[in-house]
C-alpha positions as MATLAB code, in Angstrom:
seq = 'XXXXXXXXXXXXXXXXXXXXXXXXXXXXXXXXXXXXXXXXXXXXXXXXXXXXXXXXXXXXXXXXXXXXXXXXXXXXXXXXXXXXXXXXXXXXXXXXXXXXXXXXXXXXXXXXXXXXXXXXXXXXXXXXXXXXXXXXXXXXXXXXXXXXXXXXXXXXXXXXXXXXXXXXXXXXXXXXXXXXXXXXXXXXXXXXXXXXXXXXXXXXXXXXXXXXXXXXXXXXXXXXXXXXXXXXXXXXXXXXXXXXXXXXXXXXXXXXXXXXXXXXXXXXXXXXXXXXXXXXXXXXXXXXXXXXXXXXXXXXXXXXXXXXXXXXXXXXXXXXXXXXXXXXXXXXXXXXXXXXXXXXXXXXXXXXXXXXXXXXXXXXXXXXXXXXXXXXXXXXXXXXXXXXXXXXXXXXXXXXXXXXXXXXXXXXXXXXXXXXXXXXXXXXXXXXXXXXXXXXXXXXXXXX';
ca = [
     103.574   76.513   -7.625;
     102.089   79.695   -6.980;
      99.289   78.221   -5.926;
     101.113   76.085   -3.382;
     102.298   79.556   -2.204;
      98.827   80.659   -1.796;
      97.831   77.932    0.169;
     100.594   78.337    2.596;
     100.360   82.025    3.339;
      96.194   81.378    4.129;
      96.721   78.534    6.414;
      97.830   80.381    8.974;
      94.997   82.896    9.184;
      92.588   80.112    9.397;
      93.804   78.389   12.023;
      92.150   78.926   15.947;
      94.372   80.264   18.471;
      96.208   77.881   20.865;
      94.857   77.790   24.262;
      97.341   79.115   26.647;
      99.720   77.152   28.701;
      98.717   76.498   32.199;
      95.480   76.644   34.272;
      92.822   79.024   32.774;
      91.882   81.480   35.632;
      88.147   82.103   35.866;
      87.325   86.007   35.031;
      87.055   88.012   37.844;
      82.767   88.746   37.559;
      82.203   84.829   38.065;
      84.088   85.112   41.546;
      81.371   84.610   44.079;
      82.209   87.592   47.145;
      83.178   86.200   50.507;
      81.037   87.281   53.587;
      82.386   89.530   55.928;
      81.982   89.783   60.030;
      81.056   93.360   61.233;
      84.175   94.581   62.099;
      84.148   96.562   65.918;
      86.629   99.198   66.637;
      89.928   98.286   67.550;
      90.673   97.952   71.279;
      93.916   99.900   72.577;
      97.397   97.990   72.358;
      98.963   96.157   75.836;
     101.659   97.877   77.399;
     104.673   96.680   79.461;
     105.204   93.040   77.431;
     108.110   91.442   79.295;
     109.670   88.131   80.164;
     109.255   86.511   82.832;
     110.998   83.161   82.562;
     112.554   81.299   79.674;
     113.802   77.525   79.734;
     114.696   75.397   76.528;
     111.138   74.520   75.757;
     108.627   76.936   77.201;
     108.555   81.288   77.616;
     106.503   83.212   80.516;
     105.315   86.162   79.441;
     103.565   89.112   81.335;
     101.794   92.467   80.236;
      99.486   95.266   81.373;
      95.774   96.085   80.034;
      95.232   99.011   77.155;
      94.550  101.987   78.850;
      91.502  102.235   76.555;
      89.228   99.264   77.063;
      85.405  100.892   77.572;
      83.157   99.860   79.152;
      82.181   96.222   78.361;
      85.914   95.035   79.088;
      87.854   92.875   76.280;
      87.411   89.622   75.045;
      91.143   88.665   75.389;
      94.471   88.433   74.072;
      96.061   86.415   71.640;
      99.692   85.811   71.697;
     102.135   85.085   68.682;
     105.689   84.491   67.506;
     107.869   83.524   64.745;
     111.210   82.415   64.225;
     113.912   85.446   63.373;
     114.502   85.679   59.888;
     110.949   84.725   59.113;
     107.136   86.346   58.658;
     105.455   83.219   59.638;
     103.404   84.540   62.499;
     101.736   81.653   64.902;
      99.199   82.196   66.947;
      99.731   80.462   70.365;
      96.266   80.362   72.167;
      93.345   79.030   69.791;
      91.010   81.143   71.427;
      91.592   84.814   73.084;
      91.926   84.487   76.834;
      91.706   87.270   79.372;
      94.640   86.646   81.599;
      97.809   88.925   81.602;
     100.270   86.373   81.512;
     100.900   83.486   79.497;
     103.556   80.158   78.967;
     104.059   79.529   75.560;
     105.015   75.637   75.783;
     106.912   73.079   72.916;
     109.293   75.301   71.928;
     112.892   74.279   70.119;
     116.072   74.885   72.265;
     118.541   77.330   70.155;
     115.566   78.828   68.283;
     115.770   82.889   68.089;
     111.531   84.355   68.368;
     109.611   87.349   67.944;
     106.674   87.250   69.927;
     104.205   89.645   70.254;
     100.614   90.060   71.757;
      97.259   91.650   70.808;
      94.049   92.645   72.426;
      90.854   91.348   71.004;
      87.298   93.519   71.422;
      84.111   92.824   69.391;
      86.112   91.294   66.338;
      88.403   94.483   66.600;
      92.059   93.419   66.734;
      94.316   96.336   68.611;
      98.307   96.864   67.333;
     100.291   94.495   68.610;
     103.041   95.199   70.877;
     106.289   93.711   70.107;
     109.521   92.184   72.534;
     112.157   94.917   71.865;
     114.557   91.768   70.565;
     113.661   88.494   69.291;
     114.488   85.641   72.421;
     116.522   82.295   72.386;
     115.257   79.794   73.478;
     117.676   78.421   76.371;
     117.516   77.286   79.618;
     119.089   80.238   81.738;
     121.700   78.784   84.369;
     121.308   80.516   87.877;
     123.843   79.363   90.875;
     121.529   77.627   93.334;
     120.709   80.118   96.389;
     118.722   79.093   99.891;
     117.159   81.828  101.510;
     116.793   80.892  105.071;
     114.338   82.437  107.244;
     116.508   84.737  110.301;
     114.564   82.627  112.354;
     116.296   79.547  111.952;
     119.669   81.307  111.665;
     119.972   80.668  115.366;
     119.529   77.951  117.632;
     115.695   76.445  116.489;
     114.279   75.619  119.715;
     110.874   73.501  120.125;
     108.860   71.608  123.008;
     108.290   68.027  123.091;
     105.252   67.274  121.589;
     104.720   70.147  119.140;
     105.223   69.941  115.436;
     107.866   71.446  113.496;
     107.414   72.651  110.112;
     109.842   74.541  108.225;
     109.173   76.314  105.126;
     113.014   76.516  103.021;
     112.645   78.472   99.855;
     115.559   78.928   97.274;
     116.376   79.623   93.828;
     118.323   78.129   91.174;
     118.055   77.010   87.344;
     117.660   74.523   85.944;
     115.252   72.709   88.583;
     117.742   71.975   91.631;
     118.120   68.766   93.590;
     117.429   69.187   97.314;
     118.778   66.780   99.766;
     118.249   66.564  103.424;
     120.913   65.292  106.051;
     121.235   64.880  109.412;
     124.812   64.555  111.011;
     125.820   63.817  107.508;
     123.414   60.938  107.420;
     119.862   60.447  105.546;
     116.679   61.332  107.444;
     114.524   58.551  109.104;
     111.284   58.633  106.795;
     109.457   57.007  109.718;
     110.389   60.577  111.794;
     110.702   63.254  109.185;
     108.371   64.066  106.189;
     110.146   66.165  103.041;
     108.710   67.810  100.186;
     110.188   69.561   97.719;
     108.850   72.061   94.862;
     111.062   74.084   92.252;
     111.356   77.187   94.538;
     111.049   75.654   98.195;
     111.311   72.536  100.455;
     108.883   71.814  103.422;
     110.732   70.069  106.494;
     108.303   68.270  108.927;
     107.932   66.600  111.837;
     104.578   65.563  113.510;
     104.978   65.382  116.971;
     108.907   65.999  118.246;
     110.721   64.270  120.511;
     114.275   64.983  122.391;
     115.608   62.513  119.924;
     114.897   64.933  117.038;
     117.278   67.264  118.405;
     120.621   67.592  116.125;
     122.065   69.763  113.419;
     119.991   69.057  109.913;
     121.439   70.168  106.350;
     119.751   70.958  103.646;
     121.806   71.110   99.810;
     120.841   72.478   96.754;
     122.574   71.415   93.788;
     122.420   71.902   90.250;
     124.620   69.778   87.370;
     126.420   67.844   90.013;
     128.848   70.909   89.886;
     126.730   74.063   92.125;
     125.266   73.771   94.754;
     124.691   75.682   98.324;
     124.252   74.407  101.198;
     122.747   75.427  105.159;
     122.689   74.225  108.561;
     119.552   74.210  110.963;
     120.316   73.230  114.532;
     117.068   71.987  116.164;
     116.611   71.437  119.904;
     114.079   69.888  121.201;
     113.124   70.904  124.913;
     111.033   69.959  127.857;
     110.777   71.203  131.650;
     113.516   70.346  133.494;
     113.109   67.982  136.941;
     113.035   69.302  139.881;
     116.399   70.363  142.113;
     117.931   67.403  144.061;
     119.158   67.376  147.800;
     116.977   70.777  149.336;
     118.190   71.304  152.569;
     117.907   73.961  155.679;
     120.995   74.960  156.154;
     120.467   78.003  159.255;
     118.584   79.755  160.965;
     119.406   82.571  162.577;
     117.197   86.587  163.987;
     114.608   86.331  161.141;
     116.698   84.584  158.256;
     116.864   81.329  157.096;
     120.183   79.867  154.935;
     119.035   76.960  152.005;
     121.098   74.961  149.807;
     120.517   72.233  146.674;
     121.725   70.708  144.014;
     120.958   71.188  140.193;
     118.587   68.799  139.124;
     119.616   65.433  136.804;
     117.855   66.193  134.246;
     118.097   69.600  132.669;
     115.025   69.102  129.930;
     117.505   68.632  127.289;
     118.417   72.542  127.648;
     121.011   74.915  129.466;
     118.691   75.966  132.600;
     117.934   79.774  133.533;
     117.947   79.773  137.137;
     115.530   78.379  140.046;
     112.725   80.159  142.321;
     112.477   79.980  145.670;
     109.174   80.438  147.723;
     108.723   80.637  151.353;
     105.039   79.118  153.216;
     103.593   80.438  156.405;
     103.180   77.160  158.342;
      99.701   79.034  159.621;
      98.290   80.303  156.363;
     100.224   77.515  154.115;
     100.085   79.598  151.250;
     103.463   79.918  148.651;
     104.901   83.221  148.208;
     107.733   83.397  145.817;
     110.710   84.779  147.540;
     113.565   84.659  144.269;
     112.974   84.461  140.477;
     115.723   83.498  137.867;
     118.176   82.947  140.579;
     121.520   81.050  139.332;
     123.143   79.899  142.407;
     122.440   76.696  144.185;
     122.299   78.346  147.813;
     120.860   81.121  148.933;
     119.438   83.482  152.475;
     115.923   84.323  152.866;
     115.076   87.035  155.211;
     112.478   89.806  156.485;
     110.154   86.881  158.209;
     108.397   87.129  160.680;
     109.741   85.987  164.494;
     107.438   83.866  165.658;
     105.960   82.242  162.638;
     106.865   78.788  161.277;
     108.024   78.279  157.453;
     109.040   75.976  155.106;
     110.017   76.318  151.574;
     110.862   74.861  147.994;
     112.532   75.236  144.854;
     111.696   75.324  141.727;
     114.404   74.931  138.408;
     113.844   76.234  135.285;
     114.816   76.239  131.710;
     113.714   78.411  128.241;
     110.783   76.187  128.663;
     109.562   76.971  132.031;
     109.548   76.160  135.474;
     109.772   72.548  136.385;
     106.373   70.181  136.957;
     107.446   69.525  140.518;
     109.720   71.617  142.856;
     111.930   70.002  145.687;
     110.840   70.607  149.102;
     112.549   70.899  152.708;
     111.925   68.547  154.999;
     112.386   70.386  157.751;
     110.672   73.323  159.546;
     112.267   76.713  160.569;
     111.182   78.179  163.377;
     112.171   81.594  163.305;
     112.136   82.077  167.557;
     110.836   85.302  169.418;
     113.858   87.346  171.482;
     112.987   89.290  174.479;
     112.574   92.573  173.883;
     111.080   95.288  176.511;
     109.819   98.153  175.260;
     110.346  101.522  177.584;
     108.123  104.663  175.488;
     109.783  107.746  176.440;
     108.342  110.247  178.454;
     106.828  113.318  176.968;
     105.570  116.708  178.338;
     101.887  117.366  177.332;
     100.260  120.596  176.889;
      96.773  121.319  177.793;
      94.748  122.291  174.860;
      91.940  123.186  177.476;
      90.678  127.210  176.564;
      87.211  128.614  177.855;
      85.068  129.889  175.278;
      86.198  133.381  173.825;
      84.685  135.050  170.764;
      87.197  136.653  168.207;
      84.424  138.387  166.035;
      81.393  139.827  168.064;
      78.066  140.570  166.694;
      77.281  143.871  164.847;
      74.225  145.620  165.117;
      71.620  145.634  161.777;
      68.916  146.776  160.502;
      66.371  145.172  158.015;
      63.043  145.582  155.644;
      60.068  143.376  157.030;
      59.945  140.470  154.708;
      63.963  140.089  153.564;
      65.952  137.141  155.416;
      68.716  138.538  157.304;
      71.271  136.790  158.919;
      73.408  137.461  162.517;
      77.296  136.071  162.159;
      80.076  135.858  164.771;
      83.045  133.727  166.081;
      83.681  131.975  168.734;
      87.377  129.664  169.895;
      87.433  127.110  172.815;
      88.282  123.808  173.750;
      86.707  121.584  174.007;
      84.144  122.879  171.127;
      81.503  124.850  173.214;
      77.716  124.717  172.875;
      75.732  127.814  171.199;
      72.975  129.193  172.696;
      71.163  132.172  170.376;
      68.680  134.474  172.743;
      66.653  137.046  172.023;
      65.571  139.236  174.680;
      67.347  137.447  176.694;
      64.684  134.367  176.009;
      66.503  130.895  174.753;
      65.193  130.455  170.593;
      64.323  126.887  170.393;
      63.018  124.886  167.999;
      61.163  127.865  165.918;
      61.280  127.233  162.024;
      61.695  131.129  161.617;
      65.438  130.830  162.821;
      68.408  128.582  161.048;
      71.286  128.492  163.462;
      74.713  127.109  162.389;
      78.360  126.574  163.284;
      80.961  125.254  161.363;
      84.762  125.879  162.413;
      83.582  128.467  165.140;
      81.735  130.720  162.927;
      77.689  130.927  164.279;
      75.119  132.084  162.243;
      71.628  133.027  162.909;
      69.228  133.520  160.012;
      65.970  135.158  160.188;
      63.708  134.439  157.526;
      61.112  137.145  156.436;
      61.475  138.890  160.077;
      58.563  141.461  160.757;
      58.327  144.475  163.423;
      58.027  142.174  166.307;
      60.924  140.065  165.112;
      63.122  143.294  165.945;
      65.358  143.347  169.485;
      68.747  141.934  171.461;
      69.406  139.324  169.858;
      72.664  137.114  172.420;
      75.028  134.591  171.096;
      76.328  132.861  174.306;
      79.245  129.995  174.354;
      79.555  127.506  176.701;
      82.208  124.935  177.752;
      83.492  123.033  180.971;
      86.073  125.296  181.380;
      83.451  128.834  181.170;
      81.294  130.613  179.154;
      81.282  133.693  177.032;
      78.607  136.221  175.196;
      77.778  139.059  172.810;
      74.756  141.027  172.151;
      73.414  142.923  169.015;
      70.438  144.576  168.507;
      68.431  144.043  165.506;
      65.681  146.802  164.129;
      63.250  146.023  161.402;
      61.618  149.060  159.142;
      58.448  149.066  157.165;
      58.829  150.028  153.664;
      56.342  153.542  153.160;
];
């Protein structure tokens, strides 16, 4: 028994140990070391992450650049989110991209997201910056809203023959439905071209026509329950015809009295008057007499007596004057009256005056070689003759002596005179009506 005992208490000691339950983890020395990248320094964080659009499947998203970037410029962004309530961070772009905005696309309608975005540099990862709150994912309803140009506010006018093209932008979420009317029916696809985008609708029309002319409505709806809604009145234009039934009325001294009719067709617009012009039968040449005149009769006057005219009218609407203008068939003749003309009588003076000087000569004396010069004035009429003497001998044509007169003063000039230049030197005046002269004497020194 007690060696029964014996046996028992030993067993256990001999025993091996039991391996322990579950997988045996490999000690830590026979784990082969994973390879790591060089890692660059981390790039500065984008600023000013906001949203620009959200719908029930997709998110917009804008942001600025770090203010630190270097030199070499980043290698992109990547962009993440997770659901609220969660850690699971998903990376959105599979490879960094260098744009500053992004759509993140497949998303679930109701779900609540964190995003954030990083900048990548050289295997350097900056801080992410964070949306303030997470966002749900739900299209945003906004009332539909056209925008239409001031320019179309008013009557839209165009000429026959040019194109119109209309550019309608407007707003609304989700994607509106834009429909096109005209007097409450459907446009003629054969006239008018539509296209529509998300945010606008182009209204065209290759080459217009009169026809074309008519109040067009454009409608913007959204759910079948919002929608706005605009007018466009379009008028189509062309020159008007010409004025019917011209005729000369009068004619009376040097005026002539016209009257017409307005013409029967108007160019499909609300005309702004007619011009008048007026032709010299001799030169034939139009002159235009009135502009923008609104009456259907009208006087012409200041012509010439004498002369022959005839004239013509021209109407005119916001998109000119017209092609052709209506002429008269007949010719005024604007007569001569008998005038004599009696020029009164007047009393005329005689301007006749013999020669009389008002400034006589003065005596001078000179130094041989220094130009010196004799001046007086003389008055008459008619303008008398100058004779210079000297010693009572006529000076002719001598290049030592310069004489002038201008407004009745004479001058004599002497250039370099010597001793024998010296003497009575006489201006003397002559006219028809007498004669007049003074007398100077001139002496001429030898520097010691």
């Amino acid at each position: 028994m007690a060696d029964r005992e014996a046996a028992s208490a030993a067993a256990p000691s001999q025993a091996p140990p039991a391996p322990p339950a579950g997988p045996v983890a490999a000690p830590e020395a026979a784990a082969a070391p994973e390879p790591k990248k060089p890692k660059g320094p981390s790039p500065g964080q984008p600023v000013n992450l906001t949203v620009d659009d959200v719908n029930d499947n997709s998110v917009t998203l804008t942001w600025d650049a770090p203010e630190l970037v270097g030199p070499k410029g980043l290698d992109g962004y990547v962009v993440e989110y997770c659901k609220d309530g969660t850690t699971d961070w998903v990376a959105a772009n599979d490879k960094p991209f260098l744009s500053t905005r992004y759509v993140i696309r497949n998303l679930t309608s109701g779900d609540k997201l964190h995003i954030r975005v990083k900048a990548v540099k050289d295997n350097g990862i900056s801080e992410p910056t964070v949306l303030d709150q997470p966002l749900l994912i739900r299209e945003i309803l906004e009332h539909p809203k056209i925008r239409l140009p001031r320019y179309l506010r008013e009557l839209y006018m165009r000429t026959v023959g040019e194109p119109v093209n209309l550019l309608i932008p407007f707003r609304g979420k989700p994607k509106p439905q834009v429909t096109w009317t005209k007097a409450g029916q459907p446009l003629d696809p054969k006239r008018v071209n539509v296209r529509n985008s998300e945010k606008d609708s182009v209204f065209f029309i290759r080459q217009a026509q009169r026809s074309d002319s008519g109040k067009y409505e454009i409608t913007v709806r959204i759910l079948d329950e919002l929608e706005d809604k605009v007018t466009i009145d379009l008028l189509v234009i062309e020159r008007p015809g010409p004025p019917e039934n011209l005729k000369l009325v009068d004619v009376w001294g040097f005026n002539v009295a016209l009257e017409w009719s307005p013409p029967k067709d108007n160019g499909n617009a609300d005309l702004k008057g007619y011009t008048i012009q007026k032709a010299d039968m001799k030169t034939k040449q139009w002159f235009t007499v009135l502009e923008h005149y609104n009456r259907t009769s009208c006087t012409v006057s200041d012509l010439i007596m004498g002369n022959s005219y005839s004239f013509q009218v021209f109407s005119e609407n916001p998109c000119g004057l017209s092609e052709k203008a209506a002429v008269t068939k007949d010719i005024a003749h604007i007569k001569k009256t008998a005038i004599v003309y009696m020029p009164e009588k007047y009393n005329t003076r005689d301007f006749s005056e013999p020669p009389q000087f008002t400034q006589p000569l003065s005596d001078r004396t000179t130094t041989r070689g220094y130009s010196t010069q004799l001046v007086c004035s003389v008055r008459g009429f008619p303008k008398p003759k100058v004779i210079w003497m000297k010693n009572q001998m006529e000076i002719r044509e001598d290049p030592k002596y310069v004489a002038l007169m201008n407004q009745g003063v004479c001058s004599l000039e002497i250039r370099k005179p010597s001793p024998f230049d010296g003497g009575v030197y006489t201006c003397k005046a002559v006219n028809p009506f007498g004669e007049a002269s003074v007398d100077c004497r001139l002496n001429v020194k030898v520097p010691e």
